[in-house]
C-alpha positions as MATLAB code, in Angstrom:
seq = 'XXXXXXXXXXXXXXXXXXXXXXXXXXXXXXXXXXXXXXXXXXXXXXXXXXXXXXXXXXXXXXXXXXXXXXXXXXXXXXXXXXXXXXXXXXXXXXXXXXXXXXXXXXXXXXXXXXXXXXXXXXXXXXXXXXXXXXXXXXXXXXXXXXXXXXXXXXXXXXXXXXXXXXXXXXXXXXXXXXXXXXXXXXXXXXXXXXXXXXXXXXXXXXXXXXXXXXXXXXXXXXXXXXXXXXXXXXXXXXXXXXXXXXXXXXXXXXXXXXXXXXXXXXXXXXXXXXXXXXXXXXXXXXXXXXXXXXXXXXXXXXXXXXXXXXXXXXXXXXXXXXXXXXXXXXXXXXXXXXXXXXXXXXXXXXXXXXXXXXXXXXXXXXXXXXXXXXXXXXXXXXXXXXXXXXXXXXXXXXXXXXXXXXXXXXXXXXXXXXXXXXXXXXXXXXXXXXXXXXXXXXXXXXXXXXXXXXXXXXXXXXXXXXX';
ca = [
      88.021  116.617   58.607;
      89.445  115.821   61.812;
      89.418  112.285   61.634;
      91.120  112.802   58.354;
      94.358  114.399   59.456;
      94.443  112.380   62.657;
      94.205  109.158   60.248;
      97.011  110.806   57.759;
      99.222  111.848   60.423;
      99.357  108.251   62.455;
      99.962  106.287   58.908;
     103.354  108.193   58.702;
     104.242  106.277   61.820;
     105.843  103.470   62.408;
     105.429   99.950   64.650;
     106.057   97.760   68.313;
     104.862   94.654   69.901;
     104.844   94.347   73.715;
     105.952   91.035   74.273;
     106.341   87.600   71.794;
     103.383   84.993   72.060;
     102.660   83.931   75.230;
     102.939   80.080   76.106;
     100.168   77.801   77.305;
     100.603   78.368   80.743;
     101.587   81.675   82.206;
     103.822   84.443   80.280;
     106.500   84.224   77.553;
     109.948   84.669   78.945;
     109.966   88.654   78.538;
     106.244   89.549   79.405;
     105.023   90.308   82.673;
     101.258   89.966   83.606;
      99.927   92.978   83.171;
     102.521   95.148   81.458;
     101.879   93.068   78.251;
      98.386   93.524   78.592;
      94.961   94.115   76.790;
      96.119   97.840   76.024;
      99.433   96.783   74.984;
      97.881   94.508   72.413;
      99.823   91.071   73.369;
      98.605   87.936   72.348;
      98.045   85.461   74.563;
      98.429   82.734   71.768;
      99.676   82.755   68.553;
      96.179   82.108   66.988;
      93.964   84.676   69.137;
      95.724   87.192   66.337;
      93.656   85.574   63.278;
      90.458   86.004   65.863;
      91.275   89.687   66.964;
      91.329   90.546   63.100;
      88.364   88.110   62.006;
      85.839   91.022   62.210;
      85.965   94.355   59.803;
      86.587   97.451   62.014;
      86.562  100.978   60.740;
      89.196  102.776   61.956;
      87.789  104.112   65.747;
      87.164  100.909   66.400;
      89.970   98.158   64.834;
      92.110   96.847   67.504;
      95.775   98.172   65.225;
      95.796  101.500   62.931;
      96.228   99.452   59.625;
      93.397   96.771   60.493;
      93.686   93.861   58.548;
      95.182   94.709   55.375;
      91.773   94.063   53.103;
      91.836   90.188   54.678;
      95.714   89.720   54.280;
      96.641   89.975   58.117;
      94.176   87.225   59.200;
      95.626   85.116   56.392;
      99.509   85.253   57.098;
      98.216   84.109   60.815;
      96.895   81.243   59.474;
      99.544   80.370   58.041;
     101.496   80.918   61.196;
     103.181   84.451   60.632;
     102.185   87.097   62.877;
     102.978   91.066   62.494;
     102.747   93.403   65.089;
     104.742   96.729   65.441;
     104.313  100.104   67.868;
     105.478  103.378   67.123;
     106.141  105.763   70.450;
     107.115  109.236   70.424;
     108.234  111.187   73.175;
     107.967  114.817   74.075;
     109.756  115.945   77.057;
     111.229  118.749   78.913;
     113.703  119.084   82.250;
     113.935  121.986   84.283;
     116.600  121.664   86.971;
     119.145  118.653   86.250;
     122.775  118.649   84.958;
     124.427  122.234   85.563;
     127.754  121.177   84.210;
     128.747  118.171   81.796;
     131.945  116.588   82.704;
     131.843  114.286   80.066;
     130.494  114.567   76.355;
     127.752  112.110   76.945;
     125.890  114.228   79.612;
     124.206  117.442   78.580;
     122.884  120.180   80.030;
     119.549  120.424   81.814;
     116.518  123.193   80.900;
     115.934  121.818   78.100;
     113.044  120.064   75.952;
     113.359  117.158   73.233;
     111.397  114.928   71.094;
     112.140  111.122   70.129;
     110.842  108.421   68.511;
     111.385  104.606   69.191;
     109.776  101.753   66.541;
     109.765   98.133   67.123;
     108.315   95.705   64.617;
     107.710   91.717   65.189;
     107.371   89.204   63.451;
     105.848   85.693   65.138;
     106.330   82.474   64.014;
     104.446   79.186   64.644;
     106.520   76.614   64.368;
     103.641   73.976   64.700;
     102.936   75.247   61.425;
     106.500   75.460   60.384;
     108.028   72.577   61.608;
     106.016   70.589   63.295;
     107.207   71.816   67.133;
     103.713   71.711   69.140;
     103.323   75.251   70.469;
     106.959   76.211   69.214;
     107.649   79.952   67.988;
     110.344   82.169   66.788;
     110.020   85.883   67.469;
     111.874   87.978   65.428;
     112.275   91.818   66.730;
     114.084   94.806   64.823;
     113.871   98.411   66.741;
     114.937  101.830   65.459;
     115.041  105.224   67.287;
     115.119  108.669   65.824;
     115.239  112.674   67.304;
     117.304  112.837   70.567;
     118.984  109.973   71.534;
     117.605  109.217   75.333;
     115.445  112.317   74.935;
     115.855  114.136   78.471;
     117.633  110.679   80.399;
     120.821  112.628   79.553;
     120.399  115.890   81.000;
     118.672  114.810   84.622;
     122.331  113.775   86.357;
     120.147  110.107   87.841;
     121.684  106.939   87.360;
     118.238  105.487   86.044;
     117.149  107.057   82.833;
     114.196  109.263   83.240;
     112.923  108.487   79.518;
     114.200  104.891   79.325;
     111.964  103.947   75.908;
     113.738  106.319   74.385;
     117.137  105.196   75.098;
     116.633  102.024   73.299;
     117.742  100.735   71.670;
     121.311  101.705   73.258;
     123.258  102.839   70.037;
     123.526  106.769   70.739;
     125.043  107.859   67.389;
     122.915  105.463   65.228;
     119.462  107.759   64.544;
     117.217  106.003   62.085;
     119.308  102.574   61.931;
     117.248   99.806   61.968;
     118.976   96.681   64.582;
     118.032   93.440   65.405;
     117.252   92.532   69.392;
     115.554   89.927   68.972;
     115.481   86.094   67.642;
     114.414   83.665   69.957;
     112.624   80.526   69.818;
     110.766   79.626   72.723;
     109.229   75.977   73.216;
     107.487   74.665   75.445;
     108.457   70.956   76.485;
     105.155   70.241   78.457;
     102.945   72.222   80.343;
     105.460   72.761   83.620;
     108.466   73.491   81.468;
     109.355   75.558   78.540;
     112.810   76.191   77.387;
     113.741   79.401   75.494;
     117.161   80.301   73.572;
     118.644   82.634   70.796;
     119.699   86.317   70.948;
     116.542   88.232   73.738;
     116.709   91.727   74.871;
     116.548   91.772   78.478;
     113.453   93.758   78.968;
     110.606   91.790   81.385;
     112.932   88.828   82.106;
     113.350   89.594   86.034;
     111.522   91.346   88.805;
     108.060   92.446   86.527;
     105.168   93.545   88.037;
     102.033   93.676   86.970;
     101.845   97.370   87.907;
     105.087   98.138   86.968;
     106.665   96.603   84.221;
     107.427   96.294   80.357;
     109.724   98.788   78.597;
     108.714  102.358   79.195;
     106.218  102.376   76.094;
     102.709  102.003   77.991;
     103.326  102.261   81.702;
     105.946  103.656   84.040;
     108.742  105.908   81.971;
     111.593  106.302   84.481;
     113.769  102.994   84.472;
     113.802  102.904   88.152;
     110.027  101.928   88.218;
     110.515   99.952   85.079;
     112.619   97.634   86.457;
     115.150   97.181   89.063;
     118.350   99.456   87.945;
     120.512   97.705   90.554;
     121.318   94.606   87.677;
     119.336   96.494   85.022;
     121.747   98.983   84.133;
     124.556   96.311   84.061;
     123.066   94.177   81.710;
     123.741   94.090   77.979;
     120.001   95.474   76.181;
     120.591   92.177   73.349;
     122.612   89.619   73.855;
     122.512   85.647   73.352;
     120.668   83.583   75.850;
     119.521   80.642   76.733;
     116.801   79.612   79.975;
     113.638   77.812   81.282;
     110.337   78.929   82.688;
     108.313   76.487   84.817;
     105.090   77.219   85.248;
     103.081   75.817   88.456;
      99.669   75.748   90.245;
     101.140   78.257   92.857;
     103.170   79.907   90.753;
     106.385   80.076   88.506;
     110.315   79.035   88.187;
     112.635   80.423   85.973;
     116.596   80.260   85.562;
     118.885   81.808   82.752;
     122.451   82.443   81.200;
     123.285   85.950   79.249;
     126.447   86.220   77.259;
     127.582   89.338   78.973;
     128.221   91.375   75.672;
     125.902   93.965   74.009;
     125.335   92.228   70.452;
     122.564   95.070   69.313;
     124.853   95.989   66.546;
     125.612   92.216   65.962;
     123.090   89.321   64.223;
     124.937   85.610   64.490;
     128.259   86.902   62.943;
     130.725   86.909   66.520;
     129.286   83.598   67.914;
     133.488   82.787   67.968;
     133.483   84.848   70.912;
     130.646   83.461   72.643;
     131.012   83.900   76.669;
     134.653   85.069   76.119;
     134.179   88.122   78.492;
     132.505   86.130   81.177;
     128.942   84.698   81.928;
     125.334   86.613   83.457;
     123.616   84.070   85.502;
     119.934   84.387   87.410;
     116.879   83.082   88.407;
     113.449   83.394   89.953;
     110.295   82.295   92.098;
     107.308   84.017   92.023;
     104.576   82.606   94.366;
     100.531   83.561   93.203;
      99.155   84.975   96.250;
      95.368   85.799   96.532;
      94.882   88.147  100.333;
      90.976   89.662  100.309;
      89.891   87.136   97.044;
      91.947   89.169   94.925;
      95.243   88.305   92.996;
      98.486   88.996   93.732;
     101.961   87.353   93.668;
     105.373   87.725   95.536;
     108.519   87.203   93.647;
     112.131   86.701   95.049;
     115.632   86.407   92.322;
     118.640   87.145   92.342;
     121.480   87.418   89.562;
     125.409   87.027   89.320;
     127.733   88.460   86.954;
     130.915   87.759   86.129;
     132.404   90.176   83.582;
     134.488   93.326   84.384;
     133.214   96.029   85.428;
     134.851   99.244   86.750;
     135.942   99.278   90.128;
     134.061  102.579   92.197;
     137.427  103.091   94.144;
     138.992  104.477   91.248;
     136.370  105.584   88.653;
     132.650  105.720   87.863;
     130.227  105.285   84.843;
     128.334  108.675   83.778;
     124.951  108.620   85.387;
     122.261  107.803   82.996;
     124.086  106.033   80.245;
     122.431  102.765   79.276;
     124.175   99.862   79.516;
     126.546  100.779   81.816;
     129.533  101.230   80.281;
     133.367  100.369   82.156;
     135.394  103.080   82.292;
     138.144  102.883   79.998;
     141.638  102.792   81.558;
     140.701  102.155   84.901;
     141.355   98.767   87.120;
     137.909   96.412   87.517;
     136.148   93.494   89.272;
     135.211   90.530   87.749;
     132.137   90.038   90.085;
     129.011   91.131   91.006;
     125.543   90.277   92.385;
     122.129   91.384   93.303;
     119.184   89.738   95.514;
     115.989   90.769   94.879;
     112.483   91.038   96.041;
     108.871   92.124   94.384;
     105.081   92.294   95.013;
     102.080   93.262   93.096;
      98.136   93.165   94.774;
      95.288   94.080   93.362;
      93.018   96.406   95.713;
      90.286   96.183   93.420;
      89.402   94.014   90.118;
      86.376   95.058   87.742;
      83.264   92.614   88.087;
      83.322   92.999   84.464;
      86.541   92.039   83.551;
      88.228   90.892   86.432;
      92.088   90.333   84.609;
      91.596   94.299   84.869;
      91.698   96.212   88.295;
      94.179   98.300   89.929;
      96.716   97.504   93.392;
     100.109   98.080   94.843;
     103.243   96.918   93.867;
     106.724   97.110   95.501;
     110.296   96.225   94.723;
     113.649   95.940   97.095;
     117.145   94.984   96.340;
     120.715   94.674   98.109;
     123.967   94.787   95.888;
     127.704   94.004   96.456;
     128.152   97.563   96.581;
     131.312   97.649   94.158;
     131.293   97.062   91.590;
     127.798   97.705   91.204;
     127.186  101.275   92.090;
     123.244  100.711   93.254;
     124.130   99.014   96.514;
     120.379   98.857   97.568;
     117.200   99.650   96.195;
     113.282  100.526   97.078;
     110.490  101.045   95.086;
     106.704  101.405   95.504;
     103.491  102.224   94.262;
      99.756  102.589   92.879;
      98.821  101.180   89.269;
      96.562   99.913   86.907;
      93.177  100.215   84.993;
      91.685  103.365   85.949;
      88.067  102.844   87.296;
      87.313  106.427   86.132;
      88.138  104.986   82.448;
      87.221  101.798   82.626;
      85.194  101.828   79.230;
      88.077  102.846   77.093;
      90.701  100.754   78.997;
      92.796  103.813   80.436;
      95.833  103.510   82.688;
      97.314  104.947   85.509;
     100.434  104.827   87.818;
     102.391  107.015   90.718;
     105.219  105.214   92.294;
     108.370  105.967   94.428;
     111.945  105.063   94.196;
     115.015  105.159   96.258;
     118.331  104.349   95.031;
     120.940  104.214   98.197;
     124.665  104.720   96.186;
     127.536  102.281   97.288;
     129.779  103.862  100.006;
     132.945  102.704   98.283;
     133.432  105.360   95.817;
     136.251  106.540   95.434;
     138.271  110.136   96.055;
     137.964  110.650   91.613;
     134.141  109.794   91.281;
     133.638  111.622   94.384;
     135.289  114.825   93.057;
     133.813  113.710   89.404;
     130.404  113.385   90.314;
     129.764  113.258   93.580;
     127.700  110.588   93.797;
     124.761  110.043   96.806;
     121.835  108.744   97.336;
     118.856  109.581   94.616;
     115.241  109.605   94.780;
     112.110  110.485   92.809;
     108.606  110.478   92.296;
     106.694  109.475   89.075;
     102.711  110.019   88.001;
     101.138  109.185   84.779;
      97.847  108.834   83.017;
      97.397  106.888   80.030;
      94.449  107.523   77.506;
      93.339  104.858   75.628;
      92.257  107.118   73.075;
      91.020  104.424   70.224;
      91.863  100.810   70.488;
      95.065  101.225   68.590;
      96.658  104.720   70.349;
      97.566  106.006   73.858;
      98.290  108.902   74.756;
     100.139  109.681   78.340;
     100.779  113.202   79.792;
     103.590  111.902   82.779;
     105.284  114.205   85.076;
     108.698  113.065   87.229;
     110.148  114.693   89.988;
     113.839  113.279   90.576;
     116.806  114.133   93.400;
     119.508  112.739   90.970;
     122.240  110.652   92.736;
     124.948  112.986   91.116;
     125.430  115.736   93.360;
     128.618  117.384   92.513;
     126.764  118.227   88.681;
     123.009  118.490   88.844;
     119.984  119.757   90.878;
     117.260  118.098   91.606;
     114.747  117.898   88.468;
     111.525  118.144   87.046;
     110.651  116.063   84.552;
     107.238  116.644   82.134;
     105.688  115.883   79.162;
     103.806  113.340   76.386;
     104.180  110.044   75.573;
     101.947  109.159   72.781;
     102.354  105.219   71.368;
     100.423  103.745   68.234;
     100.136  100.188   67.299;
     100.011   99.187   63.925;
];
């Protein structure tokens, strides 16, 4: 009977993918080792979906909720079309945070919320399509639904505490289905692979295995998601074009961003294409291997040249995602951030030694104005958990430590009174069949807006289901 209502209940929900079809060599642009791992379900070729599904699983065992649709799934895969989807929900609460909202956006803290975030994919071959060898197009449309953000809102950080459930960013838009993603990626040979088309920005920069992807199946708060110092500046969608080079020792990779949120838009304002400026980065990561166990080191850094509000006269609300300029007040049309990373493994299992668990670390230095982050530290434990090895479980608790510019102004002073923020994050992620997680997570955070919040707790569930 049990089984029953568990089974009726997760059919009412809906799908995700982790990350679009990894190349022959190393990761898809977007897709960090680890974070679009065995749990998260990501393919590490197009065709290792038909051999995932080639077996008949009941439903404790099947790798997705839905299975193979009675022989249909394995058969679109052949002919090159791949589905995946994920559907998260999260159920949080805040005590502490925001004691007074000075602007509609923020709320209130003691509070508790539920959201829900869906992402479906669809991946094609286009080998099979049209003839490019190890060509594909991924195609991405996301929805959210409940609270907006869920509790990012109410905490008074400038990194959203919940950040899966602030995307994607269109606050007033419950239920509305967008498109973040079509990009074909192909790879040239097998040291260069070029990539172009409209890409959210998640897992393009400064992923670790440890502490990575998009807030769905490992770290929550955006600060140990990614690097908030260019994060938060950058559109979520927007058109892009790049290369990765893979190597022996490691990998290259260089990009442009159109600087303007297109989630609302598909391929109808290409007229205005890089008419608001240009995003520009690029990275080395070197594959390190201390003790006989893997590892990398990663170094990047990324300019921007778009408007963005200038500190000495106002400030962005803390917590909104991207950050927005302030309207009516004077800008600067440049910015930049240099950036450094590290993951290494302490321990990987005899058994299945792409599994293990290690250390990672992040660090960052900022113009200081206009980008309010004007350096950044971050650090912690993550990984399998050897106590769950057997049902792949997960576990992280990391550190972060935002240091604010010190070129605010006298009106974002008074405003919000921003300093420097802090916090601690833990989380345990139970692999509870093949297809569902399940991650109690708690968060304790010393927001960087001082004149309006408290320092925060942060608790609650994420649970995430792929279909």
């Amino acid at each position: 009977m049990l089984r029953f209502f568990v089974r009726c209940m997760m059919l009412a929900a809906v799908p995700h993918l982790c990350c679009q079809a990894a190349l022959t060599q190393g990761n898809a642009p977007g897709c960090a080792d680890e974070s679009c791992g065995e749990s998260a379900g990501t393919p590490k070729l197009i065709g290792d979906h038909a051999a995932l599904f080639a077996e008949s699983c009941d439903l404790w065992t099947q790798p997705t909720l839905t299975g193979d649709w009675f022989g249909l799934r394995p058969e679109m895969q052949k002919s090159g079309v791949t589905f995946a989807g994920r559907s998260t929900h999260f159920a949080f609460g805040v005590d502490g945070g925001i004691r007074t909202s000075p602007v509609p956006a923020l709320g209130a803290g003691d509070t508790f919320k539920y959201t829900g975030r869906g992402e479906y994919d669809l991946i094609f071959d286009l080998e099979k399509f049209g003839g490019l060898p190890f060509g594909s197009l991924l195609v991405r449309a996301e929805h959210w639904y409940g609270q907006y953000g869920n509790v990012s809102l109410n905490t008074g950080s400038f990194a959203p505490a919940v950040f899966g459930a602030a995307l994607p960013p269109v606050p007033n838009n419950p239920g509305d289905l967008y498109l973040t993603n079509f990009v074909i990626t192909q790879p040239l040979s097998k040291e260069l692979v070029v990539f172009a088309g409209k890409k959210d920005v998640l897992g393009g920069a400064d992923q670790d295995v440890f502490a990575g992807g998009d807030g769905t199946d490992q770290f929550m708060n955006q600060a140990l998601v990614a690097n908030p110092a260019f994060l938060l500046g950058l559109p979520y969608t927007s058109f892009t074009a790049g290369a990765v080079m893979p190597r022996d020792w490691g990998m290259m990779s260089a990009y442009v961003y159109d600087p303007q949120d297109r989630t609302m838009d598909f391929f109808n304002n290409l007229d205005d294409l890089f008419s608001k400026g240009v995003i520009v980065g690029g990275e080395i990561k070197v594959n390190t291997n201390f003790f006989d166990l893997k590892g990398d080191q990663h170094v990047g850094g990324m300019w921007k040249h778009v408007d963005l509000t200038d500190l000495s006269f106002a400030e962005p609300p803390p917590g909104v995602y991207p950050e927005p300029t302030v309207p009516g007040f004077p800008t600067l049309p440049d910015s930049y951030t240099v950036y450094y990373g590290f993951d290494q493994y302490l321990v990987q299992f005899k058994d299945k030694p792409q599994r293990g668990y290690g250390l990672f670390g992040r660090a960052s230095i900022s113009d200081g104005n206009p980008t309010p982050i004007q350096y950044f530290l971050s650090a912690g434990i993550g990984g399998y958990s050897p106590v769950g090895q057997k049902r792949g479980d997960q576990f992280g608790v990391g550190w972060y430590y935002v240091g604010a510019s010190n070129q605010f102004g006298p009106i974002p002073q008074a405003v919000f009174g921003p300093r420097d923020g802090q916090g601690v994050e833990a989380f345990y992620n139970f692999q509870v069949t093949p297809w569902m997680n399940i991650t109690p997570d708690v968060q304790y955070i010393h927001p960087g807006a001082g004149a309006i919040a408290d320092d925060a707790f942060v608790y609650g569930v994420r649970a995430s289901v792929r279909i």
